[in-house]
C-alpha positions in Angstrom: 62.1 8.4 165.1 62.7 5.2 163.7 65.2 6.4 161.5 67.3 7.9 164.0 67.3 4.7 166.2 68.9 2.7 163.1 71.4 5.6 162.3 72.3 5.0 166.4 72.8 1.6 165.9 74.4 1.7 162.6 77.2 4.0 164.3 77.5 2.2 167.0 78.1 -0.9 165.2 81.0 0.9 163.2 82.7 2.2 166.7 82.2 -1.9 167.9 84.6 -2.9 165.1 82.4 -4.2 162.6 83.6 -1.9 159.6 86.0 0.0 159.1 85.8 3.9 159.3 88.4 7.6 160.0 87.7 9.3 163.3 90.0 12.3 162.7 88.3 15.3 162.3 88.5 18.2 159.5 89.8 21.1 161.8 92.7 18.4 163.5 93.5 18.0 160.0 93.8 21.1 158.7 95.5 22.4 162.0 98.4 19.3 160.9 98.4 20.6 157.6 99.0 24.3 159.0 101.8 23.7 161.5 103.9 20.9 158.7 103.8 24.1 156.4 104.9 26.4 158.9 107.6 24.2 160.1 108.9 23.5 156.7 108.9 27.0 155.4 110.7 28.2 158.7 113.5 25.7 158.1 113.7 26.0 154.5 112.8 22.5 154.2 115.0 21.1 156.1 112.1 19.5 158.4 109.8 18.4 155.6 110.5 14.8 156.6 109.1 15.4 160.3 106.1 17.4 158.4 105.4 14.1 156.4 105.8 11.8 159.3 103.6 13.8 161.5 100.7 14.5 159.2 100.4 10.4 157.7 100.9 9.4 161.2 97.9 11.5 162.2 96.0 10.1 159.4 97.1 6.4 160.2 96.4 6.7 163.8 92.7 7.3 163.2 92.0 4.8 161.4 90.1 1.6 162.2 90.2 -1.4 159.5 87.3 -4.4 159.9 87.5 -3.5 163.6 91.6 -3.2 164.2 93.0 0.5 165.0 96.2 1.2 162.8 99.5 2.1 164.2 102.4 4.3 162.6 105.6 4.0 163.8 107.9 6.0 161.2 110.1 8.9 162.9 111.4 11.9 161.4 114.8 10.7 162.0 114.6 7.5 159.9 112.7 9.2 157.3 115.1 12.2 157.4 118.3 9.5 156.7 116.6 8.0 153.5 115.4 11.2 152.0 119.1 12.6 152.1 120.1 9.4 150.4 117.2 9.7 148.0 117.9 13.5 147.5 122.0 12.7 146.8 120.6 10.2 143.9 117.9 12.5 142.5 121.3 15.0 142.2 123.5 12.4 140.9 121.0 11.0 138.3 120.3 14.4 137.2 116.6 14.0 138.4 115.9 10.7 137.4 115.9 9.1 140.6 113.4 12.0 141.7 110.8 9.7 139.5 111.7 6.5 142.0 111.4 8.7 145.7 107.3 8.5 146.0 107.3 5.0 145.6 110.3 4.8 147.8 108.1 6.7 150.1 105.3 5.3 150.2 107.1 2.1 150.6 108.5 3.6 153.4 105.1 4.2 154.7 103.8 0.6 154.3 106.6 -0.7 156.2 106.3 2.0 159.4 102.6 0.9 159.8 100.7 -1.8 161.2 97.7 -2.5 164.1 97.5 -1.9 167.0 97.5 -3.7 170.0 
């Protein structure tokens, strides 16, 4: 009994802010996961970029840091405008670039994201 009081209270203390946790659950995650694959193997990749920005975003959006809700902000469409560019580069480096375009991306990432308000 008095172990499920303090487990009460320790959750609630995480949902006041106090620490920081995820709230997204496993089947949310997996259903993302389901529908970015389907929509990139329909359009033969051509929508990968919305399939990225939709699964991080879900990801970002449910999570909480020391109390503060993060944000993501990234659209497809932005994404979609630098991964042509890094895609062209990869080509015309003869896949060297392709080494630079996940730390492209996940600076990409850190600047679509912030907290809440």
């Amino acid at each position: 009994m008095t172990t499920n009081i303090i487990t009460q209270e320790v959750q609630l203390e995480n949902r006041r802010g106090q620490t920081s946790y995820f709230d997204g659950g496993l089947l949310q995650f997996i259903g993302w996961c389901i529908l970015g694959t389907l929509v990139t193997v329909c359009t033969l990749g051509i929508c990968y970029p919305w399939s990225i920005t939709m699964i991080y975003g879900w990801k970002i959006n449910h999570t909480v840091v020391e109390g503060r809700r993060l944000k993501f902000s990234g659209s497809a469409i932005g994404l979609f405008g630098h991964w042509i560019k890094w895609w062209l580069l990869t080509v015309i480096t003869i896949g060297i670039y392709g080494f630079w375009v996940f730390i492209k991306l996940e600076d990409w990432k850190a600047r679509n994201t912030s907290f809440a308000k």
